[in-house]
N, C-alpha and C positions, 0 to 999 in steps of 0.2 A: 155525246161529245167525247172525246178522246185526248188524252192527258198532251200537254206541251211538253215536247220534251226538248230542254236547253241544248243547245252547240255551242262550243265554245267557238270563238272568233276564228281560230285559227283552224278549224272544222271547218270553217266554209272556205276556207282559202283552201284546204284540200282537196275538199270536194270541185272546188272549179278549175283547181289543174286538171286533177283526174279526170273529172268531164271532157275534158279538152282533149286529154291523152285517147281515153275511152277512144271518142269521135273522129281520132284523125286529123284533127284540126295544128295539134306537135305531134313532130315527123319523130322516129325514134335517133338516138344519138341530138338531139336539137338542142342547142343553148337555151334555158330561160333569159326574160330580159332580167336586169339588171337588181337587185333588193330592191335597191329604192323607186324600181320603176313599177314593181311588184308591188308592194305593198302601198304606193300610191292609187293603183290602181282598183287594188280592194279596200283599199280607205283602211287600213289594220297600219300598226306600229311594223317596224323590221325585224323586233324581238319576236312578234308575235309572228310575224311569216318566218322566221329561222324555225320556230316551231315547227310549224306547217312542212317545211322541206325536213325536218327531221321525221317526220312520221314519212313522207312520200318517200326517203332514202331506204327508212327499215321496212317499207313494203315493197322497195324493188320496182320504182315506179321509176326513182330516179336516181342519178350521181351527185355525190359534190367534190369536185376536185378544189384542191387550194394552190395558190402560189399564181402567179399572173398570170397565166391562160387559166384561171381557174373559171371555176363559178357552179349554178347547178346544171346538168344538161337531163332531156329525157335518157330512160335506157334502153340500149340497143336494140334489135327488131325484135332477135329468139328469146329476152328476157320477156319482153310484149308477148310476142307471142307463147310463151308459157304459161304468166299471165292470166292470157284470154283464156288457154285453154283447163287450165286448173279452174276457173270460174265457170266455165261452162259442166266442164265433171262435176263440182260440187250442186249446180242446181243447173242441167239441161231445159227443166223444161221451163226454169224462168226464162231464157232466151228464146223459145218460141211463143210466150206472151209479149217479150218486145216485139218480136216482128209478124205478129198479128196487130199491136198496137200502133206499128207506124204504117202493114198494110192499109187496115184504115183511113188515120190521119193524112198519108200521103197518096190516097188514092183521093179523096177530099180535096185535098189540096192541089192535085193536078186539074180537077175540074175547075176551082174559084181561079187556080190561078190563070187559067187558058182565059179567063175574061174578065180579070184585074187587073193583069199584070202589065206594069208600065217599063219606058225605056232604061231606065237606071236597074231595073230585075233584069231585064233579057241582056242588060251588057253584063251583070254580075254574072249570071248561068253564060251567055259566053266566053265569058277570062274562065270560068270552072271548067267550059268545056276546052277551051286551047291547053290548061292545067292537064286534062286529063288524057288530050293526045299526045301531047312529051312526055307523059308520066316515063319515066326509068324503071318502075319500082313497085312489088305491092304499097307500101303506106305510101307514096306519092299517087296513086290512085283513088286510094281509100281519101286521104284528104281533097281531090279534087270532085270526087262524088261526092262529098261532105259538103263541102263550101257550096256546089250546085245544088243540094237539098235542102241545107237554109234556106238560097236565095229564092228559090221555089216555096217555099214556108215565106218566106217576108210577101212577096209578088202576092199572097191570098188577101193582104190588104187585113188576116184576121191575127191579133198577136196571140190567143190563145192558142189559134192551131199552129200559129209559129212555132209558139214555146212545144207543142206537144212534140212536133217532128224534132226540134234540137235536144229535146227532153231522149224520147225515142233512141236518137243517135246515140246520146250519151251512152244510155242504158247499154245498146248494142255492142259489147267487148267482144269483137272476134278477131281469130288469130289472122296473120298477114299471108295472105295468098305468097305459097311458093316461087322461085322463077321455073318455069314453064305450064304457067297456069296463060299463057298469052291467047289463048282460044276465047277461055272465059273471059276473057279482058276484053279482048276484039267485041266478043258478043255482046258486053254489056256496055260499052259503046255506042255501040250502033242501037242500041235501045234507047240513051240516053241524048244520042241526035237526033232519032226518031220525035223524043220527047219536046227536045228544045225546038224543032221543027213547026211542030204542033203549037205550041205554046206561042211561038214566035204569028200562027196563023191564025190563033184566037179558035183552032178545034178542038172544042171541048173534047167529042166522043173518041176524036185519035191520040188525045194530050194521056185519057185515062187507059186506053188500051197499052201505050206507049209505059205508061207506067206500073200499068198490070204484067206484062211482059219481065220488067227490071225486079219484080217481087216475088215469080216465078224463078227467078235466078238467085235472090238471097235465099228462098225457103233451101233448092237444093245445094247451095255453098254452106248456112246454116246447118242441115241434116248430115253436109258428110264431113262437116269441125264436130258435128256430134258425138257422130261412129268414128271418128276416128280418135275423138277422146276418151271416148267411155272405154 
């Protein structure tokens, strides 16, 4: 057995921003909702989430402006992505144990879901896919293949392997595709329609091709945020 080790309250509320930021899920520059909607939400006092955003401020995760437009917002895309990629410098090769960890899981999960998945998931992974064809933006991307990789995690019907792909995501801090990265965009795309396609037809064997494809593309977007950090 291995020791407990305490978090303070306002530790989790850090950690489930971050997660959030991590994943994509808050776009950079993003308003958080409101204190009291925040610490409603995590069940903590508002004292105890000021804490919270005081830690997320002196790591650069986020702003707090004051005076009536104020409040806290995420920060900007290059701080993100510095970020990412100071984290990937300091430990490389933890980021290619994430995305061996969610090839797995989401490879898993493309099969359960091709014969689980009900209409309320295939309309979720639709609105993720119409998300990801207007996307503007790398993090408008990054969050619309997020939200589609939950909804694909929910559709298995199993919540550990849910948790594992949202878990996974988390983990996965990488920096935000440049503008003229539009190739890689297009291509990963059309792997991800491929996927919903599949999914939408109940084939398994093309649901997992479809997303063996999509993880041949993070290995080599992963390896050149590598080399290009190191």
């Amino acid at each position: 057995m291995r020791q407990v080790e305490p978090q303070a309250a306002h530790g989790l509320a850090v950690d489930l921003l971050q997660r959030q930021i991590h994943s994509g899920l808050l776009l950079p520059a993003e308003r958080l909702p409101a204190e009291r909607q925040l610490s409603d939400r995590f069940g903590i006092s508002r004292v105890t989430l000021r804490e919270a955003l005081r830690v997320l401020e002196t790591n650069q995760y986020i702003t707090v402006r004051r005076g009536a437009q104020g409040g806290a917002f995420v920060t900007d895309e290059e701080r993100l992505s510095q970020l990412a990629r100071r984290r990937m410098t300091r430990a490389p090769a933890t980021t290619m144990r994430v995305v061996e960890f969610l090839t797995v899981n989401q490879l898993a999960a493309s099969r359960l879901a091709a014969v689980r998945r009900g209409t309320a998931d295939l309309k979720r992974m639709r609105q993720a896919m119409d998300m990801m064809t207007s996307a503007e933006n790398g993090p408008q991307r990054k969050q619309s293949e997020a939200l589609f990789l939950l909804a694909l995690g929910d559709a298995t019907q199993n919540p550990l392997l849910s948790r594992a792909i949202e878990d996974g995501l988390a983990e996965l801090f990488l920096p935000f595709e440049k503008t003229g990265a539009e190739g890689a965009a297009s291509t990963a795309l059309k792997s991800f329609e491929h996927l919903f396609q599949a999914l939408s037809s109940e084939d398994v064997a093309s649901s997992e091709a479809a997303m063996a494809d999509l993880h041949t593309q993070l290995w080599d977007t992963v390896r050149r945020f590598t080399r290009n950090a190191a």
